[in-house]
C-alpha positions as CSV (number, residue, x, y, z in Angstrom):
1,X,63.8,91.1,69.1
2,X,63.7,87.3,68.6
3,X,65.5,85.9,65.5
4,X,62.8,86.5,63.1
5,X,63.1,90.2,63.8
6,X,59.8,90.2,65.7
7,X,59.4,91.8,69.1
8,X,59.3,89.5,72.3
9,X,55.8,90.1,74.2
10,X,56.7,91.7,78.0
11,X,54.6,90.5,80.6
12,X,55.0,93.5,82.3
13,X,53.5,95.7,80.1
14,X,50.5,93.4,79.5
15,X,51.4,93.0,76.0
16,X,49.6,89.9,73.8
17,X,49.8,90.5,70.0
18,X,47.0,90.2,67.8
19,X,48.3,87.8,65.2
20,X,44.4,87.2,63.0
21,X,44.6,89.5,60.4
22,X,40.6,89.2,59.6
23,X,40.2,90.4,63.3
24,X,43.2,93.2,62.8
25,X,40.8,94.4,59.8
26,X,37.5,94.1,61.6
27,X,38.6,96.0,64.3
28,X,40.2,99.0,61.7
29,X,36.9,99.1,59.8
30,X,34.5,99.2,62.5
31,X,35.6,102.9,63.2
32,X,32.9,104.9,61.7
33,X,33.9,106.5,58.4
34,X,34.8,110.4,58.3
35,X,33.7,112.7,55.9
36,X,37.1,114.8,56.2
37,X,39.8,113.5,57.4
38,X,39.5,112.4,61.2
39,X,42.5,112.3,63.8
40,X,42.7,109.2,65.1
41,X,44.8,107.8,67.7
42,X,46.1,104.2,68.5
43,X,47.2,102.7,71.7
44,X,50.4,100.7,72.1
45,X,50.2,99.2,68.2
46,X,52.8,96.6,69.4
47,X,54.5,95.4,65.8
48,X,51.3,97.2,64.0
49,X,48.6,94.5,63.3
50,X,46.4,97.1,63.3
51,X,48.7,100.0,62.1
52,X,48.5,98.8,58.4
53,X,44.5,98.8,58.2
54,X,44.1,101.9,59.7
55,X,47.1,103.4,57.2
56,X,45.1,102.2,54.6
57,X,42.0,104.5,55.7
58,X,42.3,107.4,53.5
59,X,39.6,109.3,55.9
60,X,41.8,108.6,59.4
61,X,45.2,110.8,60.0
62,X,47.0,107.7,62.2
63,X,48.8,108.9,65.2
64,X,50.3,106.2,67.4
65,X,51.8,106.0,70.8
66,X,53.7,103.1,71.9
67,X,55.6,102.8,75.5
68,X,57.9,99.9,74.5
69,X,60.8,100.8,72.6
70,X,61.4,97.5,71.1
71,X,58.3,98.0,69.7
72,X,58.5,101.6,68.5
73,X,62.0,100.5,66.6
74,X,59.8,97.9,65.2
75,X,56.9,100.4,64.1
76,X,59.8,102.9,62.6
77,X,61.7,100.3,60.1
78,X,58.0,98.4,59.1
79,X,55.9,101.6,59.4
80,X,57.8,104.7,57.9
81,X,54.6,106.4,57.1
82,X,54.4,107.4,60.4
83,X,56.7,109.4,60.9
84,X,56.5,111.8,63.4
85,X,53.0,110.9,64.5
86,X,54.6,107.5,66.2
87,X,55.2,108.5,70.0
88,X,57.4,106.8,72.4
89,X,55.7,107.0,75.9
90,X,52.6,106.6,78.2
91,X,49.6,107.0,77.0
92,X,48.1,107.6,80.5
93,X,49.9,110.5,80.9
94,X,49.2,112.3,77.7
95,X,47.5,115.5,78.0
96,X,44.8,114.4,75.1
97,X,43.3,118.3,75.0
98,X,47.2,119.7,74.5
99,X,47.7,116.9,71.7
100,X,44.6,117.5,69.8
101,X,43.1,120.4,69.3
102,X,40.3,119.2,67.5
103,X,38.1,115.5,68.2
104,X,39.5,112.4,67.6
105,X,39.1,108.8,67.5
106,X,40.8,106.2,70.2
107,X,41.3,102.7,68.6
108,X,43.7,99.9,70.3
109,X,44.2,96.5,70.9
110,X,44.6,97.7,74.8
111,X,46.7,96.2,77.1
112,X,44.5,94.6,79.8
113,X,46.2,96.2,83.0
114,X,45.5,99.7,81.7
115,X,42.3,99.1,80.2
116,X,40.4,100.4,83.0
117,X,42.1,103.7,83.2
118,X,41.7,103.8,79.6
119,X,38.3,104.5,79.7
120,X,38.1,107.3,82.6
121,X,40.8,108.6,80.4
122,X,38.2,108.7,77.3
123,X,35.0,109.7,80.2
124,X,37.4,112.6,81.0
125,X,37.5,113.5,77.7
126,X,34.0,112.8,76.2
127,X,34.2,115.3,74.7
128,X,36.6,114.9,72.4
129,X,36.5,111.2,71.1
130,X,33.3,110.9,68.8
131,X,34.1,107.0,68.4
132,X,36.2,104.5,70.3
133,X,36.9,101.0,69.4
134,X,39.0,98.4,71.5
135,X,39.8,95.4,72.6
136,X,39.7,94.5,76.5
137,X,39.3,91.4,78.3
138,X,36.0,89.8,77.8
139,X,34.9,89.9,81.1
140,X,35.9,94.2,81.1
141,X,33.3,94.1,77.7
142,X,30.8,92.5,79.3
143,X,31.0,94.6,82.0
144,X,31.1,97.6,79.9
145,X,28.1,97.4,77.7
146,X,25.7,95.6,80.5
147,X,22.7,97.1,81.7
148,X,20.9,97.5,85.0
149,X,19.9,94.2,86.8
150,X,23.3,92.3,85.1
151,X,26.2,91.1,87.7
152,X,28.3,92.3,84.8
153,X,26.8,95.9,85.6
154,X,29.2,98.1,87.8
155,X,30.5,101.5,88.1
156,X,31.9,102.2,84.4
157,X,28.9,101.1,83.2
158,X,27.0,103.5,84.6
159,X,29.5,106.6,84.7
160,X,29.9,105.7,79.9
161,X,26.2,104.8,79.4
162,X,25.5,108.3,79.8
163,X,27.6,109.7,77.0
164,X,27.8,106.5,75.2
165,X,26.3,104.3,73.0
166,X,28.0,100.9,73.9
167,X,28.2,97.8,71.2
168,X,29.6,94.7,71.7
169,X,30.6,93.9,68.4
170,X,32.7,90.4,69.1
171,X,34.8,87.9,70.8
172,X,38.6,87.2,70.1
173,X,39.7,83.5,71.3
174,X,43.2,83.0,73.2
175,X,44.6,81.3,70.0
176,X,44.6,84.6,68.0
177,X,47.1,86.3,70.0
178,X,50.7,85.4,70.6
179,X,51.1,84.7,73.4
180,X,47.8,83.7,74.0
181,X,46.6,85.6,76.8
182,X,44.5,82.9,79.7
183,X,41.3,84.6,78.9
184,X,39.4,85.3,75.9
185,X,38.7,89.0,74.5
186,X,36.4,90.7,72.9
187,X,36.2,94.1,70.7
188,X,33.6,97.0,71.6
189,X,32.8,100.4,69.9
190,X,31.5,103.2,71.7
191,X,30.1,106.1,70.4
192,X,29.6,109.3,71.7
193,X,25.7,110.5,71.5
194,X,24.5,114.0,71.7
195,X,24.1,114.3,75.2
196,X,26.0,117.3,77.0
197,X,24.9,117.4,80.0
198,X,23.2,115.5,83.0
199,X,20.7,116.5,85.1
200,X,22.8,116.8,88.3
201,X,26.4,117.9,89.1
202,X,28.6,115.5,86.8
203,X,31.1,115.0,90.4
204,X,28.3,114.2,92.5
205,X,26.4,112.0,89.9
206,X,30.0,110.2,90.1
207,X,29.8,110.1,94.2
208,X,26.4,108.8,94.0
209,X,27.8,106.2,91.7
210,X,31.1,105.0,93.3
211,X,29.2,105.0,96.7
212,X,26.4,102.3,95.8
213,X,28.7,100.2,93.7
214,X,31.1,100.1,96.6
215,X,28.8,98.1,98.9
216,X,26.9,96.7,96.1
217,X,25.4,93.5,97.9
218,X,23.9,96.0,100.3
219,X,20.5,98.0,99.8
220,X,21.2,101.4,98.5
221,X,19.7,103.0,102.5
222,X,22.5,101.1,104.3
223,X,25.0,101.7,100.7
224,X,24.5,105.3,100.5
225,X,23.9,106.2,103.8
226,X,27.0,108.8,104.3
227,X,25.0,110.7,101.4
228,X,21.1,110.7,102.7
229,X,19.7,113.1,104.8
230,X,18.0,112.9,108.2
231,X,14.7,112.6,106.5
232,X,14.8,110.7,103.3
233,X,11.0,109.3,103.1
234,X,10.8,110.8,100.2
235,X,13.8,108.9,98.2
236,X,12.5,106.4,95.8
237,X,15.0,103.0,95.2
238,X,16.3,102.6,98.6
239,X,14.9,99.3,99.0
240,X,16.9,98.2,95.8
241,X,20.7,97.5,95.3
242,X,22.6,99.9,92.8
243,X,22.8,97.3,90.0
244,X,19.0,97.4,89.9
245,X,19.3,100.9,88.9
246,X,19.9,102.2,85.2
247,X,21.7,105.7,85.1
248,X,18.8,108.0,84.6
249,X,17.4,106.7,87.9
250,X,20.7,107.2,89.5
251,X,19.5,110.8,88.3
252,X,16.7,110.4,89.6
253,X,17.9,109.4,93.0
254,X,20.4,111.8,93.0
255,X,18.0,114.8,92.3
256,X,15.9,113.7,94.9
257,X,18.9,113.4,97.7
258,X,19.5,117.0,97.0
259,X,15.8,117.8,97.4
260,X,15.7,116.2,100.7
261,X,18.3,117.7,102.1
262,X,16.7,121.6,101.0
């Protein structure tokens, strides 16, 4: 703790703490209201910027998981309402289904070297989390909620667009954190639309995937040529790369792979 009785940010652990409190409430309200009384999750609340808004929400039941224990001493003394819905640990290696028995919003100001495996984490559970708002690094948002034909566009965008609606709601300058990380942020909501399934295999749609992103300056023939059969005349996109493609012609593609190979 530093002499104010504040916590000391670890590099380590990625952590920059929001210190706008318009942006702490922004982000609280832009979870989408609950008729009864929605579970509701946050990630690493740090010294609880966020905490107090979304205590105020008489339609959210606030659990919080924090793996800094500086922090969580914090989050007990300024936070008692807690109680024992604060958890000291990992988030990453929660088992969400064993937690929760029943859906549940994800909200966080996330740290930026986990925010990545955040979101498989909420794809692997889809679902279970109706909504999802967080803050990553800019460049991860953009990323996030591009679509096909964008540099931006990339693997998570495809594998969420699926089973997500995706808004970039705003940006967060360096300046409004302490410290102030070297790039800016931004906030995004995701929510979870009434798809339940795809039209293909859910692990080969994510093989297709992974396997034209990862040559992605290359045309999908020569990017996804472990995949095609002998005889793929009949496979439409080849001639483009895989961040031409939206997902439902990643579908597409897929369905007619499988096809082709009889």
């Amino acid at each position: 703790m530093t002499q104010h009785g504040e916590v000391r940010a670890k590099k380590f652990l990625g952590q920059h703490f929001l210190n706008d409190e318009k942006v702490a409430a922004a982000i609280a309200e832009a979870l989408p209201s609950a008729k009864e009384q929605m579970l509701t999750l946050e990630i690493g609340p740090g010294m609880g910027v966020l905490t107090k808004y979304l205590l105020n929400r008489s339609d959210l039941l606030l659990y919080a998981i924090e793996l800094d224990r500086e922090s969580v001493s914090y989050l007990i003394e300024h936070y008692p309402a807690l109680g024992d819905r604060l958890m000291e640990g990992d988030f990453l290696r929660l088992n969400l289904k064993e937690l929760f028995n029943a859906p549940f919003y994800l909200i966080g100001n996330f740290p930026y070297n986990i925010s990545t495996q955040i979101l498989f984490a909420v794809l692997e559970n889809k679902e279970m989390i109706p909504s999802m708002v967080g803050m990553f690094q800019k460049e991860v948002a953009e990323r996030i909620a591009s679509g096909p034909g964008n540099k931006d566009y990339g693997i998570l965008s495809v594998l969420l667009q699926p089973w997500y609606d995706i808004e970039y709601l705003f940006t967060v300058n360096e300046n409004q954190f302490n410290p102030p990380p070297r790039v800016k942020s931004a906030v995004l909501r995701m929510t979870r639309n009434k798809r339940t399934e795809l039209e293909i295999d859910e692990a080969y749609f994510k093989l297709l995937i992974k396997t034209g992103f990862n040559q992605r300056r290359k045309t999908l023939r020569n990017a996804l040529r472990p995949l095609l059969p002998p005889d793929f005349s009949s496979v439409p996109y080849l001639d483009l790369r895989a961040e031409a493609l939206s997902w439902e012609q990643f579908v597409t593609l897929g369905k007619a792979i499988i096809k082709a190979r009889g």
